[in-house]
mmCIF file of the N, C-alpha and C atoms, coordinates in Angstrom:
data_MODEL
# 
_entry.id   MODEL 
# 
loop_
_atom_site.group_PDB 
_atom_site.id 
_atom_site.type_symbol 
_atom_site.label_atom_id 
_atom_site.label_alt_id 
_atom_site.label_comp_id 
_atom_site.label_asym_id 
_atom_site.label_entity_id 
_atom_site.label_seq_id 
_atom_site.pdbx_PDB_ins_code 
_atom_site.Cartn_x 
_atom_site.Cartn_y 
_atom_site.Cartn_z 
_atom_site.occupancy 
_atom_site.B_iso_or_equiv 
_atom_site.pdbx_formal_charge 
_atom_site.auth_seq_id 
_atom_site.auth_comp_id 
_atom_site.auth_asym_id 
_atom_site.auth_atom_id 
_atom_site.pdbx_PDB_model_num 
ATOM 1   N N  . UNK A 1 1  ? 87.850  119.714 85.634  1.00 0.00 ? 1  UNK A N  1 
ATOM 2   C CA . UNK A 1 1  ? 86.917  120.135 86.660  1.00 0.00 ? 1  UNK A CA 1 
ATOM 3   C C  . UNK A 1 1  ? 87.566  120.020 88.032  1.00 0.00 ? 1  UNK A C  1 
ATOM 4   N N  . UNK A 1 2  ? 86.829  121.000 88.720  1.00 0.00 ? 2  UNK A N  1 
ATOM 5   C CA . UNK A 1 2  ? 87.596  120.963 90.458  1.00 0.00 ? 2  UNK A CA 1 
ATOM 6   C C  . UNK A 1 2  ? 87.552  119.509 90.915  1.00 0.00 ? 2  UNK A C  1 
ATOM 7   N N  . UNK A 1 3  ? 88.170  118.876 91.667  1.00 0.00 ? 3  UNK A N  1 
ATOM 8   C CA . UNK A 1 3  ? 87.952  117.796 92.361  1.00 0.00 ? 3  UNK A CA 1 
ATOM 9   C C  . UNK A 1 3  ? 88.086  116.138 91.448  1.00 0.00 ? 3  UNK A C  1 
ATOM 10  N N  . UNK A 1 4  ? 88.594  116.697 90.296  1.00 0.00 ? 4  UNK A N  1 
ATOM 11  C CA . UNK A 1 4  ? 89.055  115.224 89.605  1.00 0.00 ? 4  UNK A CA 1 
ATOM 12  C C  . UNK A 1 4  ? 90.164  115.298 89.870  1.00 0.00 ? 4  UNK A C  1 
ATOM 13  N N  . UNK A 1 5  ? 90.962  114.156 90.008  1.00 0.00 ? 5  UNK A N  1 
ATOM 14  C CA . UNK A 1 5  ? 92.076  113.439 89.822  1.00 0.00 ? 5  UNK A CA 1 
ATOM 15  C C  . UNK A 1 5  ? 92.379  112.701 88.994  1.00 0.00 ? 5  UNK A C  1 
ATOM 16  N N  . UNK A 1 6  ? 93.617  112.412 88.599  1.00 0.00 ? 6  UNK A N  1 
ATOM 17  C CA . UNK A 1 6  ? 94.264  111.405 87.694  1.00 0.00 ? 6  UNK A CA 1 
ATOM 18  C C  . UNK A 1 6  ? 95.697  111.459 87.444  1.00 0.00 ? 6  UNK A C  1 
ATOM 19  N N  . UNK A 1 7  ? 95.903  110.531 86.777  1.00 0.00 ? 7  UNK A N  1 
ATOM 20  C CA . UNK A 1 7  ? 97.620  110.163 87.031  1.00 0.00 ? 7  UNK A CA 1 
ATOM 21  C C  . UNK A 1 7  ? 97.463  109.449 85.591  1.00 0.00 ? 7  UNK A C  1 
ATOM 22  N N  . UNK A 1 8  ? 98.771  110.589 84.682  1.00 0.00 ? 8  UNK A N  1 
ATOM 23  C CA . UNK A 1 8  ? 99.347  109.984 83.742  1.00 0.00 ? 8  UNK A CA 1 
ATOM 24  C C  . UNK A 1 8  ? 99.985  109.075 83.616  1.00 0.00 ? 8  UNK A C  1 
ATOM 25  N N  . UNK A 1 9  ? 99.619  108.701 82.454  1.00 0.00 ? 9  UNK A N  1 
ATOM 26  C CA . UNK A 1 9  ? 100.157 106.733 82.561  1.00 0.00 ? 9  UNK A CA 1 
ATOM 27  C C  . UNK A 1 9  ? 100.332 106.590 81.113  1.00 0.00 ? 9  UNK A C  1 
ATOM 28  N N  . UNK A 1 10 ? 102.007 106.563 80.886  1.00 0.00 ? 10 UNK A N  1 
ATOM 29  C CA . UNK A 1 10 ? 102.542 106.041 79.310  1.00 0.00 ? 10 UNK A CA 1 
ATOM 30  C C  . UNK A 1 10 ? 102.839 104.559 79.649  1.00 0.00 ? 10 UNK A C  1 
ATOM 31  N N  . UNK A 1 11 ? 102.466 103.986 78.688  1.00 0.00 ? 11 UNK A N  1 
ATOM 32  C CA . UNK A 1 11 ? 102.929 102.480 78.185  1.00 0.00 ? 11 UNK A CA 1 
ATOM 33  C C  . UNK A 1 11 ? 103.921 102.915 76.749  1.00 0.00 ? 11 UNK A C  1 
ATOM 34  N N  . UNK A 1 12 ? 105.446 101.753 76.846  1.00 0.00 ? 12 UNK A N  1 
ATOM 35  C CA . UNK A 1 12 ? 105.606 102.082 75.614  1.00 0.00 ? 12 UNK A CA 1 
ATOM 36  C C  . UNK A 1 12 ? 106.901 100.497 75.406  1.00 0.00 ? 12 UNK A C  1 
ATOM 37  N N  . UNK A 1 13 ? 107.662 100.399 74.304  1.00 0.00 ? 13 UNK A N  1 
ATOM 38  C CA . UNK A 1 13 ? 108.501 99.510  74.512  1.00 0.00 ? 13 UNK A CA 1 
ATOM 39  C C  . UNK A 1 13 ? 109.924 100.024 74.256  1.00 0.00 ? 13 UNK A C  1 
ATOM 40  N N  . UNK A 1 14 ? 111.002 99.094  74.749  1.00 0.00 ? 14 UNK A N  1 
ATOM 41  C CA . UNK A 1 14 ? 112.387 99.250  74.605  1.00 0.00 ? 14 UNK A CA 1 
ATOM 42  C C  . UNK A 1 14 ? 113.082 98.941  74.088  1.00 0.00 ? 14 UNK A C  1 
ATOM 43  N N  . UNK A 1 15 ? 114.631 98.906  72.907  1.00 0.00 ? 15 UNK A N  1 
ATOM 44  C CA . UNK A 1 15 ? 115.154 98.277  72.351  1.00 0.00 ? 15 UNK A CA 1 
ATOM 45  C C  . UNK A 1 15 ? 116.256 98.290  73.192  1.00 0.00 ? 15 UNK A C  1 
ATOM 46  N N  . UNK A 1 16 ? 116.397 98.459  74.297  1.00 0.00 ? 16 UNK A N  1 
ATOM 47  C CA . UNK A 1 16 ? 117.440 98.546  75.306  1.00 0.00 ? 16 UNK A CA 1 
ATOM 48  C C  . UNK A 1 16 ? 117.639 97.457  76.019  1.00 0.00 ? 16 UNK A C  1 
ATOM 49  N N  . UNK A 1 17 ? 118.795 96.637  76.531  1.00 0.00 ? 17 UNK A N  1 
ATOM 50  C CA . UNK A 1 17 ? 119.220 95.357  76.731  1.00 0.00 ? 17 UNK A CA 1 
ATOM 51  C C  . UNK A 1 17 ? 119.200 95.679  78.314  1.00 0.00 ? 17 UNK A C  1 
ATOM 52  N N  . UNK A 1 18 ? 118.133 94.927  78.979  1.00 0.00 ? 18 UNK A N  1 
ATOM 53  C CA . UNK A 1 18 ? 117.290 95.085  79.879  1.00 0.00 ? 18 UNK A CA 1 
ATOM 54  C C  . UNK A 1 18 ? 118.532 95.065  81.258  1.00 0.00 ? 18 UNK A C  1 
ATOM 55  N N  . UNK A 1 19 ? 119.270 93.443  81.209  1.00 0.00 ? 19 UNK A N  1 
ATOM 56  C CA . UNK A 1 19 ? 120.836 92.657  81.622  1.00 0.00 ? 19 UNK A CA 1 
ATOM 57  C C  . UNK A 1 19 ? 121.292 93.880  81.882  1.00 0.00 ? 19 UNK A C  1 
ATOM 58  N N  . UNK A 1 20 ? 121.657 94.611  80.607  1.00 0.00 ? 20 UNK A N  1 
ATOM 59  C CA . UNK A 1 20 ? 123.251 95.638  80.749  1.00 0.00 ? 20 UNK A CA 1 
ATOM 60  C C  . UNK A 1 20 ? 122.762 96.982  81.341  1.00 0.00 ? 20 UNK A C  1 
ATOM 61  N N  . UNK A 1 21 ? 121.182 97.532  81.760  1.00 0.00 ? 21 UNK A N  1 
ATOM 62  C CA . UNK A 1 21 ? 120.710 98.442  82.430  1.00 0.00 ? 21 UNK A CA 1 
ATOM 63  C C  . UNK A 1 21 ? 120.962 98.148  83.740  1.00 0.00 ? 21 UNK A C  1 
ATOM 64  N N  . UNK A 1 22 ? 120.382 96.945  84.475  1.00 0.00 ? 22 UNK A N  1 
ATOM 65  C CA . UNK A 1 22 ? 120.122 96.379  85.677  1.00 0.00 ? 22 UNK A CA 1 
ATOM 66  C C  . UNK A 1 22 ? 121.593 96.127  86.395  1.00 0.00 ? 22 UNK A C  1 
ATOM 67  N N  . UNK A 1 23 ? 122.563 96.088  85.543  1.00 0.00 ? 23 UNK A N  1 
ATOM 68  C CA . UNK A 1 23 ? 123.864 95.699  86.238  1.00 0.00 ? 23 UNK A CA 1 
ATOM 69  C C  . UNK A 1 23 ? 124.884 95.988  86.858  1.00 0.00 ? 23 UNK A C  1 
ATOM 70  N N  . UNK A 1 24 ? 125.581 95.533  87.631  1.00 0.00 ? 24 UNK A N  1 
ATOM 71  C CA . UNK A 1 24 ? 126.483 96.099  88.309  1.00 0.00 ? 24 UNK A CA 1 
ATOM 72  C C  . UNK A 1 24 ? 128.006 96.622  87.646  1.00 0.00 ? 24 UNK A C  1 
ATOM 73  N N  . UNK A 1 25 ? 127.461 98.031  87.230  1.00 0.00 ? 25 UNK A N  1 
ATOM 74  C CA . UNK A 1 25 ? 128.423 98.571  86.241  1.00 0.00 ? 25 UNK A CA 1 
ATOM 75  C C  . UNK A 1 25 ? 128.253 99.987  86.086  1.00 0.00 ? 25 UNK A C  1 
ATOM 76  N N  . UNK A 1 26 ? 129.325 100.864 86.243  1.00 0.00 ? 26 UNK A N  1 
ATOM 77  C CA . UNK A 1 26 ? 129.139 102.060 85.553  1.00 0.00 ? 26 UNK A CA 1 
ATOM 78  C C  . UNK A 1 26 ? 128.422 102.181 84.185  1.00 0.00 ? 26 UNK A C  1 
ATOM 79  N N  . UNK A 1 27 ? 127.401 103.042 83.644  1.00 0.00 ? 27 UNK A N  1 
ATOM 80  C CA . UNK A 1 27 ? 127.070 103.541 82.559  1.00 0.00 ? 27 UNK A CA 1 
ATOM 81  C C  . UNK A 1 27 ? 126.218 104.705 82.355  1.00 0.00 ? 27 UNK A C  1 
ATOM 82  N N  . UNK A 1 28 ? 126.116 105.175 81.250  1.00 0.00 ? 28 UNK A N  1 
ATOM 83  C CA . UNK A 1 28 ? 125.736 106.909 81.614  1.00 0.00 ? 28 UNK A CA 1 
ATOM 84  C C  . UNK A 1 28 ? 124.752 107.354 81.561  1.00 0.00 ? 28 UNK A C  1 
ATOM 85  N N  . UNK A 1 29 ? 124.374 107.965 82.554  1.00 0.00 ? 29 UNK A N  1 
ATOM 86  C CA . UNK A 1 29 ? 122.428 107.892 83.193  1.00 0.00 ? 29 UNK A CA 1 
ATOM 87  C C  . UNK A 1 29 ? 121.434 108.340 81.882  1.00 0.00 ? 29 UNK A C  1 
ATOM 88  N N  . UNK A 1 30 ? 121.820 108.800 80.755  1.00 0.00 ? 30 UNK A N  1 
ATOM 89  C CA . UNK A 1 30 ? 121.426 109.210 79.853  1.00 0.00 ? 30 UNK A CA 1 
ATOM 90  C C  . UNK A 1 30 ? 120.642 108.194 79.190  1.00 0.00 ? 30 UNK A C  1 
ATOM 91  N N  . UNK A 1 31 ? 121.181 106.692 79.460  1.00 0.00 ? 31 UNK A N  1 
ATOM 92  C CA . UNK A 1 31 ? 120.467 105.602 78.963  1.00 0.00 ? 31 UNK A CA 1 
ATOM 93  C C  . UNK A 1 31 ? 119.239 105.301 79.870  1.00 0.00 ? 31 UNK A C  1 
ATOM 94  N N  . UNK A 1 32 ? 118.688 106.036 80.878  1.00 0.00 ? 32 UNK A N  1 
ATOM 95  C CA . UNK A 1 32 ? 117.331 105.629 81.446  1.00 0.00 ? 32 UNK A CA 1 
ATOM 96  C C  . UNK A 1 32 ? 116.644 106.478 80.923  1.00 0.00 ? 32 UNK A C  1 
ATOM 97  N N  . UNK A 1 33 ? 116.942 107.865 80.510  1.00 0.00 ? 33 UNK A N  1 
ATOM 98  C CA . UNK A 1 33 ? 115.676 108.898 80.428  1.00 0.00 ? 33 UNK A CA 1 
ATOM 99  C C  . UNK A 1 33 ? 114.522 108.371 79.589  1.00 0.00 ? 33 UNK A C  1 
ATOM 100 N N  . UNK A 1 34 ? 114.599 107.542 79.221  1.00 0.00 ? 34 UNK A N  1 
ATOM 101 C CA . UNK A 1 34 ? 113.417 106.903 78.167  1.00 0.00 ? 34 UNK A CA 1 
ATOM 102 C C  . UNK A 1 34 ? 112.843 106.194 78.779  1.00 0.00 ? 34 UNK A C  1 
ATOM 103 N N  . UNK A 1 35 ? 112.989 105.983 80.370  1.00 0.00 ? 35 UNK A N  1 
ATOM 104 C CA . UNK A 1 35 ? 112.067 105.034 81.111  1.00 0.00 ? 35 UNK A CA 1 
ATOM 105 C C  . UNK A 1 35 ? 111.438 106.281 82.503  1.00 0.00 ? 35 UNK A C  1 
ATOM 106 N N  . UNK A 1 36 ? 111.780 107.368 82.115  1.00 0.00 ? 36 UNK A N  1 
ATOM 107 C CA . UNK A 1 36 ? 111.461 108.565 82.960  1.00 0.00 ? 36 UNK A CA 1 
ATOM 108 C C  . UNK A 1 36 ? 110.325 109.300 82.519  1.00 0.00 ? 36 UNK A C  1 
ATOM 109 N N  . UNK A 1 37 ? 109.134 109.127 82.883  1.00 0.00 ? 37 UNK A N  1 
ATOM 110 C CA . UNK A 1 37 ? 107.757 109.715 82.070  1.00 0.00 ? 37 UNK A CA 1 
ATOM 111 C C  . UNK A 1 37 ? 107.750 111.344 82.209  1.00 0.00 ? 37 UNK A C  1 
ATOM 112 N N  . UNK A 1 38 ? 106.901 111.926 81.103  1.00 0.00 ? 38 UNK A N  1 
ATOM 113 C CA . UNK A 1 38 ? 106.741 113.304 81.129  1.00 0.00 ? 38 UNK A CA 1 
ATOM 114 C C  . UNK A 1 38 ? 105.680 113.555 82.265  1.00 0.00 ? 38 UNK A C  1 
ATOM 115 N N  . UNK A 1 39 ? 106.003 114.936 82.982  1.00 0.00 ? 39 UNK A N  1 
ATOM 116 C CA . UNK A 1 39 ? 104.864 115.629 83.308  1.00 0.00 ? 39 UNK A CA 1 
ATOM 117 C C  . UNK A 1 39 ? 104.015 116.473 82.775  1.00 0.00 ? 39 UNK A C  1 
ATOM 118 N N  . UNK A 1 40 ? 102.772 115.891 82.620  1.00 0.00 ? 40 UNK A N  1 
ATOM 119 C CA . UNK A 1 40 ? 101.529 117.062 81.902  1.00 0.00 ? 40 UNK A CA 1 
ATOM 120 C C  . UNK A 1 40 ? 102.116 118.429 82.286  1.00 0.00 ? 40 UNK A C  1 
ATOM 121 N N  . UNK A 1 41 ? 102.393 119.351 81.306  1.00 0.00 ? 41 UNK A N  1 
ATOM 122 C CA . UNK A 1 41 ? 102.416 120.978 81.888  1.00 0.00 ? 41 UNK A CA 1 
ATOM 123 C C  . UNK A 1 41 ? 101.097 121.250 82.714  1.00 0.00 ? 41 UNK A C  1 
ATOM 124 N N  . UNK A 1 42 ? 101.618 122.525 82.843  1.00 0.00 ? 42 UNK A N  1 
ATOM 125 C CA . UNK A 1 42 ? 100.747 123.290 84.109  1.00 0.00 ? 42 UNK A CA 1 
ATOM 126 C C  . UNK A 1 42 ? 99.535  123.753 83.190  1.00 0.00 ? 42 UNK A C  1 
ATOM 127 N N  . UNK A 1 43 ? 98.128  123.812 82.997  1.00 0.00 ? 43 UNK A N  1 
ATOM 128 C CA . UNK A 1 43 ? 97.144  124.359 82.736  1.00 0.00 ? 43 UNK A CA 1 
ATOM 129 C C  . UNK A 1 43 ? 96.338  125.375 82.978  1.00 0.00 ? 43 UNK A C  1 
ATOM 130 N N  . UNK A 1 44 ? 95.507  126.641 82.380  1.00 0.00 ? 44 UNK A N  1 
ATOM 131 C CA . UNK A 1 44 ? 95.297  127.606 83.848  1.00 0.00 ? 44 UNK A CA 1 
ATOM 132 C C  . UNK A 1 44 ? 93.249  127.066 83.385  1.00 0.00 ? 44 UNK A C  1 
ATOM 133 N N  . UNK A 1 45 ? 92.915  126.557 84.432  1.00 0.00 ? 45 UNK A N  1 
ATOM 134 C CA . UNK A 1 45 ? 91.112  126.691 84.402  1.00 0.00 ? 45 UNK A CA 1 
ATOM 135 C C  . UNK A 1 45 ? 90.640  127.440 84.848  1.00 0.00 ? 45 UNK A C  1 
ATOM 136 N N  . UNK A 1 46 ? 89.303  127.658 84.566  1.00 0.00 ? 46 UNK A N  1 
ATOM 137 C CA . UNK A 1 46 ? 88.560  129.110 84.881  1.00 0.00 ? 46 UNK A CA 1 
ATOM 138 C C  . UNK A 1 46 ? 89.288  130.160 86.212  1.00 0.00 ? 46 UNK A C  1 
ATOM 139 N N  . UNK A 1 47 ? 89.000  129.510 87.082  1.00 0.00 ? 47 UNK A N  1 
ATOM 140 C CA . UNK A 1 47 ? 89.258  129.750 88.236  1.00 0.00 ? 47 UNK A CA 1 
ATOM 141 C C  . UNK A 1 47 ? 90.997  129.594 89.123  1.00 0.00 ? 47 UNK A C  1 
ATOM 142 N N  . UNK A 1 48 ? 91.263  128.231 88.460  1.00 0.00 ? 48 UNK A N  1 
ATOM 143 C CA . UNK A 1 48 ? 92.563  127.826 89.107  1.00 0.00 ? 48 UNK A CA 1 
ATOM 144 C C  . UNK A 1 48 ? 93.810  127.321 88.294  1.00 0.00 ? 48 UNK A C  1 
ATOM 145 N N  . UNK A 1 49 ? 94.655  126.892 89.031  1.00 0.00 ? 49 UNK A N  1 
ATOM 146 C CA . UNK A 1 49 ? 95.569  126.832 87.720  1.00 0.00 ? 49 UNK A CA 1 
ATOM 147 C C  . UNK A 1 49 ? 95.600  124.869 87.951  1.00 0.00 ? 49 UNK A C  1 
ATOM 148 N N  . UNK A 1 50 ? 95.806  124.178 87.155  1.00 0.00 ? 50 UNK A N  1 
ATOM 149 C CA . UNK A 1 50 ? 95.631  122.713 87.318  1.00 0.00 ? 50 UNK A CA 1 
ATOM 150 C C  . UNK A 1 50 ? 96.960  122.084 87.243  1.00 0.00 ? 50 UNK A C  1 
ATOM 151 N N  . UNK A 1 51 ? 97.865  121.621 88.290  1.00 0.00 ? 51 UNK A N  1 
ATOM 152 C CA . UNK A 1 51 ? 99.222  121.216 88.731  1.00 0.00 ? 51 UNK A CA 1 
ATOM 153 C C  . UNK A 1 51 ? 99.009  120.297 88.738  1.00 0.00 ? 51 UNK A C  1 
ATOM 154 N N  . UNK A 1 52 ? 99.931  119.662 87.635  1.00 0.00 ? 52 UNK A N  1 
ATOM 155 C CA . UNK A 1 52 ? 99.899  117.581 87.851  1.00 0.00 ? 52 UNK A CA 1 
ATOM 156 C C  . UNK A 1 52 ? 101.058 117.651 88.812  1.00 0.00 ? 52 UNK A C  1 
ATOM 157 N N  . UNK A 1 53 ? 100.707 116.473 89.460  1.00 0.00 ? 53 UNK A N  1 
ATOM 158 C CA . UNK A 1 53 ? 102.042 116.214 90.159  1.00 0.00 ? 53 UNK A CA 1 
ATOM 159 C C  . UNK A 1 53 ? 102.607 115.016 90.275  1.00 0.00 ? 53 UNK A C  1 
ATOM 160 N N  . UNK A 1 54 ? 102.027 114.257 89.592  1.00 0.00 ? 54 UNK A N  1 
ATOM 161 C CA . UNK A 1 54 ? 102.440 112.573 89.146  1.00 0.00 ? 54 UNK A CA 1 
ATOM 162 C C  . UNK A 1 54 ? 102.443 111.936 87.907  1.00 0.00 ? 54 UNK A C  1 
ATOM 163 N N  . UNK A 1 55 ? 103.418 111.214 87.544  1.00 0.00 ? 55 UNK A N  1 
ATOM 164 C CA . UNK A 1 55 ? 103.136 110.247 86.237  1.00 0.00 ? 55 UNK A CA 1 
ATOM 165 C C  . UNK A 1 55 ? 103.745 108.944 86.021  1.00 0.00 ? 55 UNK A C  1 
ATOM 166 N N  . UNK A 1 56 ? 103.280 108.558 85.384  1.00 0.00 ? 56 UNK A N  1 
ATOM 167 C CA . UNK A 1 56 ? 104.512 106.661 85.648  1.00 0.00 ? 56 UNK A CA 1 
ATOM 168 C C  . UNK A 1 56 ? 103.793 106.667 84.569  1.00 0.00 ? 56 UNK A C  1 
ATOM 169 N N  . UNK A 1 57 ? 104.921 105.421 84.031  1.00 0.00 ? 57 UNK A N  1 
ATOM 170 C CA . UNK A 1 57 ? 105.403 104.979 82.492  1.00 0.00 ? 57 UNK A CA 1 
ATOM 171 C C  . UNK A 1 57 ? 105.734 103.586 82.754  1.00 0.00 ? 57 UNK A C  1 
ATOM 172 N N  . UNK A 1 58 ? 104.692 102.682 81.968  1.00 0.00 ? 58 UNK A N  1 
ATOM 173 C CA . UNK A 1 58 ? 105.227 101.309 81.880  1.00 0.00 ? 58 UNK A CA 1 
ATOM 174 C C  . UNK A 1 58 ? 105.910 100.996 80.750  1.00 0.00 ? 58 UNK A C  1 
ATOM 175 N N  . UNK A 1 59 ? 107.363 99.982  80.758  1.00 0.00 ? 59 UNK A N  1 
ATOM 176 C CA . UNK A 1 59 ? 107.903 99.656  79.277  1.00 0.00 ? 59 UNK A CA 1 
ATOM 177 C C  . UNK A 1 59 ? 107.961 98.766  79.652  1.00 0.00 ? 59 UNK A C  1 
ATOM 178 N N  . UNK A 1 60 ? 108.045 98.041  77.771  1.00 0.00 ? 60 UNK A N  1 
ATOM 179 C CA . UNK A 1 60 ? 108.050 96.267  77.929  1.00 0.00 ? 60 UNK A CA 1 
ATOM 180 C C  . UNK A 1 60 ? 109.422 96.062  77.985  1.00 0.00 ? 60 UNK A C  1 
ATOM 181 N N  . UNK A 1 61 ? 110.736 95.092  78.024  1.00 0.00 ? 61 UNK A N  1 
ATOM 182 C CA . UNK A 1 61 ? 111.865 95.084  77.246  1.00 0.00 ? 61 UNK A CA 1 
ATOM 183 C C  . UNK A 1 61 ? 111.109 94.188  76.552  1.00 0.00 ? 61 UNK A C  1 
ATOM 184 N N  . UNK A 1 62 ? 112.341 93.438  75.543  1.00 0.00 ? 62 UNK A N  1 
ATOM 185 C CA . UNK A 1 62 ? 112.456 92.431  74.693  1.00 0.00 ? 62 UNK A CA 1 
ATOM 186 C C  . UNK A 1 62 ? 112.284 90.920  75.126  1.00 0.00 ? 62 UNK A C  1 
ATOM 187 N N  . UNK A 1 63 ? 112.869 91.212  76.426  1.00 0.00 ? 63 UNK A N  1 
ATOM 188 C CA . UNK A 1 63 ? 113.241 90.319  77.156  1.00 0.00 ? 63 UNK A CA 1 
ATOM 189 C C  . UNK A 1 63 ? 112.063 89.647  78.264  1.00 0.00 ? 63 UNK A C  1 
ATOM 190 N N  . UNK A 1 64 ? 110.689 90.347  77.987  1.00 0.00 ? 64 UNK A N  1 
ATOM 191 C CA . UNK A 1 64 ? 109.357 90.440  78.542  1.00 0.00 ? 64 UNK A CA 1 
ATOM 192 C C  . UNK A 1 64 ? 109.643 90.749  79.991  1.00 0.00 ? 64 UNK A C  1 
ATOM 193 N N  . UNK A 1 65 ? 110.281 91.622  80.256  1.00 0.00 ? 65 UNK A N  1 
ATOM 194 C CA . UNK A 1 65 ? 110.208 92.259  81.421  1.00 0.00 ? 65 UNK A CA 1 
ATOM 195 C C  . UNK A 1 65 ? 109.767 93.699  81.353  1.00 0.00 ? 65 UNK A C  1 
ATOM 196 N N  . UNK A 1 66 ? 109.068 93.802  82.836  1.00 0.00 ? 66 UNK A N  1 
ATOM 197 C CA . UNK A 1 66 ? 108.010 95.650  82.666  1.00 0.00 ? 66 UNK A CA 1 
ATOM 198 C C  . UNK A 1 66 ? 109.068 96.135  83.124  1.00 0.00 ? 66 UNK A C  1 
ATOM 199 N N  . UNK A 1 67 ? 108.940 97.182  83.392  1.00 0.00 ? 67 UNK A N  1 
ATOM 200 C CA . UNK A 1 67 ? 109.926 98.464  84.474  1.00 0.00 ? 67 UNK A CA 1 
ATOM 201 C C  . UNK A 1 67 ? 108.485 99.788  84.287  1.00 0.00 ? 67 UNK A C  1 
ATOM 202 N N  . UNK A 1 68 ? 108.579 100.003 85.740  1.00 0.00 ? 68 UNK A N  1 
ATOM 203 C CA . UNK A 1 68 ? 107.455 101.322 85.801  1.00 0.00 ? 68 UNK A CA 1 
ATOM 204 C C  . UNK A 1 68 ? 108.696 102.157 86.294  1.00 0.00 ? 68 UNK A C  1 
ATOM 205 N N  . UNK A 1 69 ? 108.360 103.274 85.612  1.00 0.00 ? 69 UNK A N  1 
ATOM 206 C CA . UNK A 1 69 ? 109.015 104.339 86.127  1.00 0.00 ? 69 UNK A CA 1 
ATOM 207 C C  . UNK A 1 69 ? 107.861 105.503 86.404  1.00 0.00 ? 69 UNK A C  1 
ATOM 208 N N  . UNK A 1 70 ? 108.464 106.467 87.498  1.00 0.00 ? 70 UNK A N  1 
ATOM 209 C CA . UNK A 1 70 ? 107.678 107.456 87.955  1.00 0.00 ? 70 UNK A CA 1 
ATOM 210 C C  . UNK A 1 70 ? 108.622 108.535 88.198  1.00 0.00 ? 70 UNK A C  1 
ATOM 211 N N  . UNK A 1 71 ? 107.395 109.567 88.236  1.00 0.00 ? 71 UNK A N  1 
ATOM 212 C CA . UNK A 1 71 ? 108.030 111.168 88.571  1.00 0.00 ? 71 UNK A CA 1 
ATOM 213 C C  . UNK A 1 71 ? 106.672 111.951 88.921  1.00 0.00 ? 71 UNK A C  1 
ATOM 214 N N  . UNK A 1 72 ? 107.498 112.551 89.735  1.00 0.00 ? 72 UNK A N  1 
ATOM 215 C CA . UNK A 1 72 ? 106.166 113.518 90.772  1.00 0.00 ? 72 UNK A CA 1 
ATOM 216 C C  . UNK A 1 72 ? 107.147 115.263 90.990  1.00 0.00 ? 72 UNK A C  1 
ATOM 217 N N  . UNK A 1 73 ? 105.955 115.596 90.784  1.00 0.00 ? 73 UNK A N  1 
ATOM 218 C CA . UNK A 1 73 ? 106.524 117.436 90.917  1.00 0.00 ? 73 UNK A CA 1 
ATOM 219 C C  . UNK A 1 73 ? 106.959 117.463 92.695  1.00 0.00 ? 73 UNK A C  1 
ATOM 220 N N  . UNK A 1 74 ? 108.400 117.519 92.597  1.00 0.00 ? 74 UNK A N  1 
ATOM 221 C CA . UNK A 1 74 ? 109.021 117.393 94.102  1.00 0.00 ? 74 UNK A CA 1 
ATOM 222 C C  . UNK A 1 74 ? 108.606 118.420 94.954  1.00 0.00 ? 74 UNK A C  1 
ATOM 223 N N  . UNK A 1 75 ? 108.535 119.759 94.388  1.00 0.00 ? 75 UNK A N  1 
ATOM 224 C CA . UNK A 1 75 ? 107.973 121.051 95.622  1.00 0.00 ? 75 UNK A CA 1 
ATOM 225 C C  . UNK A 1 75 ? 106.659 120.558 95.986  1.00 0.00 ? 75 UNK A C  1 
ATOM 226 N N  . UNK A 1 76 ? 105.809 119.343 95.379  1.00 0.00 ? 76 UNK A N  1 
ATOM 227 C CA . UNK A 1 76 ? 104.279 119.855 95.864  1.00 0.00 ? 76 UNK A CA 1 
ATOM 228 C C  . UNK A 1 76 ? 104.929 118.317 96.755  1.00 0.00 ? 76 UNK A C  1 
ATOM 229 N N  . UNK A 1 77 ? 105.381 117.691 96.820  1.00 0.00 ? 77 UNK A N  1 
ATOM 230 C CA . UNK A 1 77 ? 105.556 116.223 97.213  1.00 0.00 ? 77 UNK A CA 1 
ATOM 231 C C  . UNK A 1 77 ? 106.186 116.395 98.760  1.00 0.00 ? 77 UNK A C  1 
ATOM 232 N N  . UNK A 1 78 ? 107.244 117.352 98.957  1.00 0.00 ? 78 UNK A N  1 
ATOM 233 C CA . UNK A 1 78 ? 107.748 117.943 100.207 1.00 0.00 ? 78 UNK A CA 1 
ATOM 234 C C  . UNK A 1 78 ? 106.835 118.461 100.970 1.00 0.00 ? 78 UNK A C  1 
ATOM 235 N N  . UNK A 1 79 ? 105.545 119.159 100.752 1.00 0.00 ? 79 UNK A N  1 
ATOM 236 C CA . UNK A 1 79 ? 104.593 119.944 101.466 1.00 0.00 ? 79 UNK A CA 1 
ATOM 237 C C  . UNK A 1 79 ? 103.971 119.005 102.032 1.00 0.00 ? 79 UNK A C  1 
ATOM 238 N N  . UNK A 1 80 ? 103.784 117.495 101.718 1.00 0.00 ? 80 UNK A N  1 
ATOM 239 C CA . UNK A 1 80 ? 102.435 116.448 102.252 1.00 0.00 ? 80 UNK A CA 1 
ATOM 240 C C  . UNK A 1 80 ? 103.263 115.806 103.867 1.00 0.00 ? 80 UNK A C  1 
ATOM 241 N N  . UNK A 1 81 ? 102.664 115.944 104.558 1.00 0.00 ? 81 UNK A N  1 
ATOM 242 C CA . UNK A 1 81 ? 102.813 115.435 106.117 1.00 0.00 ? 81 UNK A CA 1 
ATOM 243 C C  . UNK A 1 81 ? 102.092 114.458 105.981 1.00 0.00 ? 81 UNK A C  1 
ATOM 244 N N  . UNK A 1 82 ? 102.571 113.177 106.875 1.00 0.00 ? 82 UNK A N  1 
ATOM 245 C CA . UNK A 1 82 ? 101.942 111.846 107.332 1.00 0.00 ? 82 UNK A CA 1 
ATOM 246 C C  . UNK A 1 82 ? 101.807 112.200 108.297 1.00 0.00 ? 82 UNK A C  1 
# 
């Protein structure tokens, strides 16, 4: 409906060694995409078309630490003035 909002929100966990992410070390960015949440596709409603433009993803490690990760549709994110 016009005028709702909301923001996707994955929870999920990691078998990834939390230490050897966080550290001061080359390694290949390929090992975060699993902490990089999806964006809902684009939808078309009656009238309009429905553009998410945010999502964050909480993971547990092993190690009981969270990490939120987020992602926002960058063309609509450039248009907002403070």
């Amino acid at each position: 409906m016009a005028g709702e909002s909301a923001v996707s929100l994955t929870t999920a966990e990691s078998g990834s060694d939390f230490h050897d992410l966080i550290g001061n070390h080359a390694r290949d960015a390929d090992q975060f995409y699993e902490f990089v949440p999806q964006i809902d596709p684009v939808t078309d409603e009656s009238e309009y078309k429905r553009v998410p433009v945010m999502a964050l993803k909480v993971t547990l490690f092993q190690v009981v630490v969270y990490a939120l990760g987020s992602a926002i549709f960058i063309v609509l994110a450039m248009r907002v003035r403070l």
